[in-house]
N, CA and C of each residue as an Amber inpcrd file, in Angstrom:
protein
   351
 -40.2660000  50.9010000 123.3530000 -39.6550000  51.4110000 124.5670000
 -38.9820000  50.2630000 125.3120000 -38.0090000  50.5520000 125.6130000
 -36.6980000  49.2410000 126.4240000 -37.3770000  49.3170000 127.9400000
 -37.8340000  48.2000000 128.3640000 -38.0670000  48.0240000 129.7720000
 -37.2850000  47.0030000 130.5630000 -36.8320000  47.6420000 131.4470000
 -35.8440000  45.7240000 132.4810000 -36.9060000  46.1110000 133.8070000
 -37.4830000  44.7330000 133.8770000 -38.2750000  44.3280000 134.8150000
 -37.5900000  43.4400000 136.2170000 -37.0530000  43.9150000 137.2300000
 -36.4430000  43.1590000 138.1510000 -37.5600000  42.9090000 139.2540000
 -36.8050000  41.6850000 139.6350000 -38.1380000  40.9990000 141.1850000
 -36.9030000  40.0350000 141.9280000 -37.4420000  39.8230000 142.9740000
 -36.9730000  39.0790000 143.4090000 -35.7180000  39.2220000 144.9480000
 -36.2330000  40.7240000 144.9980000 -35.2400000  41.3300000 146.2630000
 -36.4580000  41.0510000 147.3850000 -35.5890000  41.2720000 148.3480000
 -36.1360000  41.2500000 150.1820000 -35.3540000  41.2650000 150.8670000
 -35.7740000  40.9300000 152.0890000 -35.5960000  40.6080000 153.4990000
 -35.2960000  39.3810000 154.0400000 -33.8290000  38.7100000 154.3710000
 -33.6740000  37.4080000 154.6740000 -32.6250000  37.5940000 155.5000000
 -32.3130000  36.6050000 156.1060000 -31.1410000  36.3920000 157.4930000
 -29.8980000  36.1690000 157.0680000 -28.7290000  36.3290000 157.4970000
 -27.3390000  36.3200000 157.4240000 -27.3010000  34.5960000 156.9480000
 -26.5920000  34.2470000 156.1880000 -26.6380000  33.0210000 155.4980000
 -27.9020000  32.4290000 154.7900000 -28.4990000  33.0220000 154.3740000
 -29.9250000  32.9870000 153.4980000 -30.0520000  32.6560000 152.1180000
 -30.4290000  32.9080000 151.5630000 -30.6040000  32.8180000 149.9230000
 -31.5710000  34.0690000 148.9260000 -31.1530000  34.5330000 148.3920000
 -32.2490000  34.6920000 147.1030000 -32.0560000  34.8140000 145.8530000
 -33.3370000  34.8160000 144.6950000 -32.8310000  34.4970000 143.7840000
 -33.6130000  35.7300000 142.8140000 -32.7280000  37.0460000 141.9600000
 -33.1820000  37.8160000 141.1320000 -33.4280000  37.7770000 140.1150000
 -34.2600000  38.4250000 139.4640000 -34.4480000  38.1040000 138.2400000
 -34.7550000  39.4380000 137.2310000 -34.9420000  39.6720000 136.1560000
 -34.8280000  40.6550000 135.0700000 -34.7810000  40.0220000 133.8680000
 -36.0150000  40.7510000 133.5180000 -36.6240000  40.7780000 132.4250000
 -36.5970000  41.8020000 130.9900000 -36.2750000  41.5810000 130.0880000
 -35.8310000  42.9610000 129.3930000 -37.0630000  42.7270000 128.4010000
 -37.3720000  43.9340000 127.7320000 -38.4020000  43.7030000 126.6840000
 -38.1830000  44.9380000 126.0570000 -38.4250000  44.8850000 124.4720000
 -38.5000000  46.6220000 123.5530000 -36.8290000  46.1220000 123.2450000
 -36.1110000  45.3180000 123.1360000 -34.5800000  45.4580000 123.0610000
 -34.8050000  45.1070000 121.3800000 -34.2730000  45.7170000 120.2440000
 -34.3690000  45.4820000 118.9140000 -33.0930000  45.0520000 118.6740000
 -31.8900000  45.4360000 119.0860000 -30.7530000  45.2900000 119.2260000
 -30.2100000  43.7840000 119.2330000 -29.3700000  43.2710000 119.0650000
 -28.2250000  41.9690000 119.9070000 -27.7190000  42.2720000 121.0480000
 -28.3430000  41.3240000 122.0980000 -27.1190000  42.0100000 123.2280000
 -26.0450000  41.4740000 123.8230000 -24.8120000  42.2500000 124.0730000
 -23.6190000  42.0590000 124.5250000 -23.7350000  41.3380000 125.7690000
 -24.2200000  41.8730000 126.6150000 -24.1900000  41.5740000 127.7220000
 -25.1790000  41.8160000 128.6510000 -25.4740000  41.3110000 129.6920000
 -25.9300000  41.5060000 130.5860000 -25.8400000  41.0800000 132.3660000
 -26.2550000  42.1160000 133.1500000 -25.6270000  41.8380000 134.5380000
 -26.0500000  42.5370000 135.6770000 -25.6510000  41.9290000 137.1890000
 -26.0720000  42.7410000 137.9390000 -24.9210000  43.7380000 138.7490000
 -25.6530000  45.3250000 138.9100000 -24.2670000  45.9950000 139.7980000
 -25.5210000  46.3580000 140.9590000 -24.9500000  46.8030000 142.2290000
 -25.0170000  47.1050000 143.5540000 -24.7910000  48.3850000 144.0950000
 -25.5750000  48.6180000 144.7040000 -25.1260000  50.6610000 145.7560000
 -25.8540000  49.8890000 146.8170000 -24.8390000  50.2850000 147.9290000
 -25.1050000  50.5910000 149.2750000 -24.9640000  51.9220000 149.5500000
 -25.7690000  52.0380000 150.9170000 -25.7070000  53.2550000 150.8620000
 -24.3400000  53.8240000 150.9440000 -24.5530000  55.0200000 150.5850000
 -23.1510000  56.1160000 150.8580000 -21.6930000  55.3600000 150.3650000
 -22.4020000  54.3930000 149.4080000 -21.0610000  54.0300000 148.6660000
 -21.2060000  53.8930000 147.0280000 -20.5950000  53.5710000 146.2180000
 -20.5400000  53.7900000 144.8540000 -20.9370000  52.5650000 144.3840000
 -21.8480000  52.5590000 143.5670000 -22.0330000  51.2520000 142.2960000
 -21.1680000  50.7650000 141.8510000 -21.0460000  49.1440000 142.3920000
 -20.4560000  48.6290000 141.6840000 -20.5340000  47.1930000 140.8390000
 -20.0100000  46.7650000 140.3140000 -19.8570000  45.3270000 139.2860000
 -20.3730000  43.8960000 140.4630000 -21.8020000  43.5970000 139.8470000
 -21.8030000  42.4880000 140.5680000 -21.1530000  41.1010000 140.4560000
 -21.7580000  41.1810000 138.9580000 -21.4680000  39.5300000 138.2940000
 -22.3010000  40.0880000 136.5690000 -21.6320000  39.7800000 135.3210000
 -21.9830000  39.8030000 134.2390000 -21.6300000  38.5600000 133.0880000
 -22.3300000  38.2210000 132.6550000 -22.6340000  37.0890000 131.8620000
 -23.1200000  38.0220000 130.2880000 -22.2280000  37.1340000 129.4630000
 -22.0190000  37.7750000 127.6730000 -23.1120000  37.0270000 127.3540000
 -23.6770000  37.1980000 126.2550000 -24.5430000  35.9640000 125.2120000
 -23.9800000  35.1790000 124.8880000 -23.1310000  34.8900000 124.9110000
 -22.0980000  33.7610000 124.5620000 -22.2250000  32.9810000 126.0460000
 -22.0740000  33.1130000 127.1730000 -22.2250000  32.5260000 128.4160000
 -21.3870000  32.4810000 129.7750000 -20.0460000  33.7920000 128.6940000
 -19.1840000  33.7220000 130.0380000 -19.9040000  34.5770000 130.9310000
 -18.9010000  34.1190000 132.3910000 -19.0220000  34.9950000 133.2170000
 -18.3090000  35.7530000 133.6900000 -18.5740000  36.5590000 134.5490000
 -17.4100000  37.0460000 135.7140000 -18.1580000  37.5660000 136.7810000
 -17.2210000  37.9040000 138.0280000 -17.8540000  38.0670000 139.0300000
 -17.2670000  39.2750000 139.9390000 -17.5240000  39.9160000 140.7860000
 -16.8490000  40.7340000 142.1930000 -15.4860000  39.8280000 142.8680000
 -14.7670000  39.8070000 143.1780000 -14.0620000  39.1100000 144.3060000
 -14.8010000  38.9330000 145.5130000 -15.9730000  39.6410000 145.9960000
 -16.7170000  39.9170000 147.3050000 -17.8230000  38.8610000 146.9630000
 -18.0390000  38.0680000 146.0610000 -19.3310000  37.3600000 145.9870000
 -19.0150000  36.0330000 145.1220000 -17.9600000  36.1630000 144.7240000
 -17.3580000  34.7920000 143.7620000 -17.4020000  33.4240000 145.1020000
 -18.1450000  32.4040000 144.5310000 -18.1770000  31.2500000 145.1380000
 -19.6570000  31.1960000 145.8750000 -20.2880000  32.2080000 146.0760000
 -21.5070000  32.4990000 146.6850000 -22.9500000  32.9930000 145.2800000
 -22.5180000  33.5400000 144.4390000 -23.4190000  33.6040000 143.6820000
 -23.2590000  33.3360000 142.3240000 -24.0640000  32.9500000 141.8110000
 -24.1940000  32.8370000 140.3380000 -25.6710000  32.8470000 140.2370000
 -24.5860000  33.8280000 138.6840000 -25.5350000  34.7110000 137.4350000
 -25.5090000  33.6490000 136.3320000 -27.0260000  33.8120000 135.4210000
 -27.4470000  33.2760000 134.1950000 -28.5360000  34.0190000 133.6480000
 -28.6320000  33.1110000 132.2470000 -29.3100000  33.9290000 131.1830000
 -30.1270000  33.2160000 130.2550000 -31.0620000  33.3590000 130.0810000
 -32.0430000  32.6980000 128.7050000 -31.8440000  33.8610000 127.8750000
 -31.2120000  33.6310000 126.7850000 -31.1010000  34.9620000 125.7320000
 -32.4170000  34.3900000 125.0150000 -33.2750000  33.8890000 124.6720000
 -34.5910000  33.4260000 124.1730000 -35.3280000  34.5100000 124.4340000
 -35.4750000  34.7720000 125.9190000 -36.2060000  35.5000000 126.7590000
 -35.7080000  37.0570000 127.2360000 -34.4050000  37.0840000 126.6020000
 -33.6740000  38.2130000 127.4580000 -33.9510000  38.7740000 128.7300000
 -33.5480000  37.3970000 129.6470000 -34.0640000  37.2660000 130.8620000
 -32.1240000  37.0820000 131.5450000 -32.4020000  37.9990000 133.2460000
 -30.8050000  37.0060000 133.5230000 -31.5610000  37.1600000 134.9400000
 -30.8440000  36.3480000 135.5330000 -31.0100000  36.0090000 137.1560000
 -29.4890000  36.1790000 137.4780000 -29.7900000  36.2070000 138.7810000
 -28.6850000  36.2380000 140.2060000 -28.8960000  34.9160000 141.6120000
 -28.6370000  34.5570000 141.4060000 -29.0610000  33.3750000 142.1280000
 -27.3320000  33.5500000 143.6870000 -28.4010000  34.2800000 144.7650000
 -27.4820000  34.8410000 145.6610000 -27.6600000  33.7340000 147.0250000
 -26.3560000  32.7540000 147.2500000 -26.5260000  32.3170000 148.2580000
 -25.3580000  32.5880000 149.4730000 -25.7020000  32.1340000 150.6990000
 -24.9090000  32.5480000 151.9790000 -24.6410000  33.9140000 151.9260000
 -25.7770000  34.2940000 151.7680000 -25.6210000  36.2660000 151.8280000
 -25.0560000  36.6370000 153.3060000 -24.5030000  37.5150000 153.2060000
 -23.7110000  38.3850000 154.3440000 -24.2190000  39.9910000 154.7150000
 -24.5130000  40.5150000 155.6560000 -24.9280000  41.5600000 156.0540000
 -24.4400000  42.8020000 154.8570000 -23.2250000  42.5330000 154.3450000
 -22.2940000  43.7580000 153.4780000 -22.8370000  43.1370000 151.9260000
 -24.0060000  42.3000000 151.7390000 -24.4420000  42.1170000 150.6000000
 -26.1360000  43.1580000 150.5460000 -25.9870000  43.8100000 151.8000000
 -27.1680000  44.9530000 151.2280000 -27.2930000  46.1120000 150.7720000
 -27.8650000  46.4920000 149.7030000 -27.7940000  47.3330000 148.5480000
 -29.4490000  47.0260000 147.8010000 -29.2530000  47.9800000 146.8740000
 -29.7880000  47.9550000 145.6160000 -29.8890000  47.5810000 144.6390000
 -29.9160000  46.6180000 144.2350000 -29.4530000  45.7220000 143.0340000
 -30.1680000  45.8390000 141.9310000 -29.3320000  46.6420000 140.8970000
 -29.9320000  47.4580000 139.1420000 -29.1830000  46.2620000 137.8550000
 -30.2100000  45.7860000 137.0050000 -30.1010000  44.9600000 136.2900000
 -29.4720000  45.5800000 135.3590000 -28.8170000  45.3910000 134.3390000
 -28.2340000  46.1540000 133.2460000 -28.0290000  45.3690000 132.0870000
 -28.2600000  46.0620000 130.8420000 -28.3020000  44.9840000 129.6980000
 -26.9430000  45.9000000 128.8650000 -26.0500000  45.8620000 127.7740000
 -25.7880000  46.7050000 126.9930000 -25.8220000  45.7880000 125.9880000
 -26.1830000  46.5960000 124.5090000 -26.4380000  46.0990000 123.6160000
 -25.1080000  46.2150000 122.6350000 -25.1750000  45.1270000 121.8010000
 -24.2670000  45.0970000 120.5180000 -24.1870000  46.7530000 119.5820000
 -25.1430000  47.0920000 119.0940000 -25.1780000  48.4640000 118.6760000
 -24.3400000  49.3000000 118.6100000 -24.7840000  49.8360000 119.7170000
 -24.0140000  50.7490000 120.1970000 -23.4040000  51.2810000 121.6960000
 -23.3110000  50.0530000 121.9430000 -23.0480000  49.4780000 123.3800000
 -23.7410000  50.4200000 124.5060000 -24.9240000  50.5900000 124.3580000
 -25.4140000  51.7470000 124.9670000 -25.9080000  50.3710000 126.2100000
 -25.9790000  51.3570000 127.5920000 -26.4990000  50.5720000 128.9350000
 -27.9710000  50.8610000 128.8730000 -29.2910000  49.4670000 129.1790000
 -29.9790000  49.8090000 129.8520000 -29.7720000  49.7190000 131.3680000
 -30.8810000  50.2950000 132.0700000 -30.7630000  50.0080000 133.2220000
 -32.6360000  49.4780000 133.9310000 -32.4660000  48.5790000 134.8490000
 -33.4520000  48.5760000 135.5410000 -33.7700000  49.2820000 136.8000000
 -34.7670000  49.1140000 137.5960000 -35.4650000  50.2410000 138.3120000
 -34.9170000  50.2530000 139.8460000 -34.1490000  48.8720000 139.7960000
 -33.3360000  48.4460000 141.1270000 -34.4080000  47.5310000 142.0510000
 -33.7530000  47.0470000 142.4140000 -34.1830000  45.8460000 143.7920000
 -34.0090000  46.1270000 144.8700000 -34.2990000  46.2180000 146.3710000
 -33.8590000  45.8140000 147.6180000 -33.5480000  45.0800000 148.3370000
 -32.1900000  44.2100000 148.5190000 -31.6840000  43.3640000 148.8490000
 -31.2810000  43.8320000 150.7430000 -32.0220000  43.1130000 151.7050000
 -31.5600000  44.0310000 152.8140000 -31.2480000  42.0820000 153.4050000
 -29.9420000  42.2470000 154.3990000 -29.3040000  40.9620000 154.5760000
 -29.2200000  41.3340000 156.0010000 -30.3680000  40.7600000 157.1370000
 -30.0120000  41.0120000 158.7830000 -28.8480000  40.4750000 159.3300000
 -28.5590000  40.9930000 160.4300000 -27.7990000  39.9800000 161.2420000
 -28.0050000  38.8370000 162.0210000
């Protein structure tokens, strides 16, 4: 059974830091990729930052220069390493793996990222 284990959300002040993490396990597959996307409320999921097995990245335009994503493919582990967070960086934050296969998405169980003023 495919599990993504995320930690690492909370509660911190407008220019703050934190750092996520996800854990995948049960993956039999190679995987393509992996990454984090975002829902706020009453708005749509979207693309946080995703990193290939190979090591590229990419990012949002809304968070480029402020966060970076990585990966131990050893571990099929990726982090988010989120700094100078901004109030419009709170959401839900769902880990996502897709595999070589059949490019099918996992998903994780989501985080709470809440950013005060």
């Amino acid at each position: 059974q495919v599990q993504l284990v995320e930690s690492g959300g909370g509660l911190v002040q407008s220019g703050g830091s934190l750092r996520l993490s996800c854990a995948a396990s049960g993956i039999i597959f190679s995987i393509k990729g992996m990454g984090w996307y975002r829902q706020a409320p009453g708005k749509q999921r979207e693309l946080v930052a995703v990193i290939s097995s190979g090591g590229s990245t990419d990012y949002a335009d809304s968070v480029k220069g402020r966060f970076t994503i990585s990966r131990d493919n050893a571990k099929n582990t990726v982090y988010l390493q989120m700094n100078s967070l901004k109030p419009e960086d709170t959401a839900v934050y769902y880990c996502n793996v897709k595999v070589n296969y059949n490019l099918r998405d996992y998903w994780g169980q989501g985080t709470q990222v809440t950013v005060s003023s």
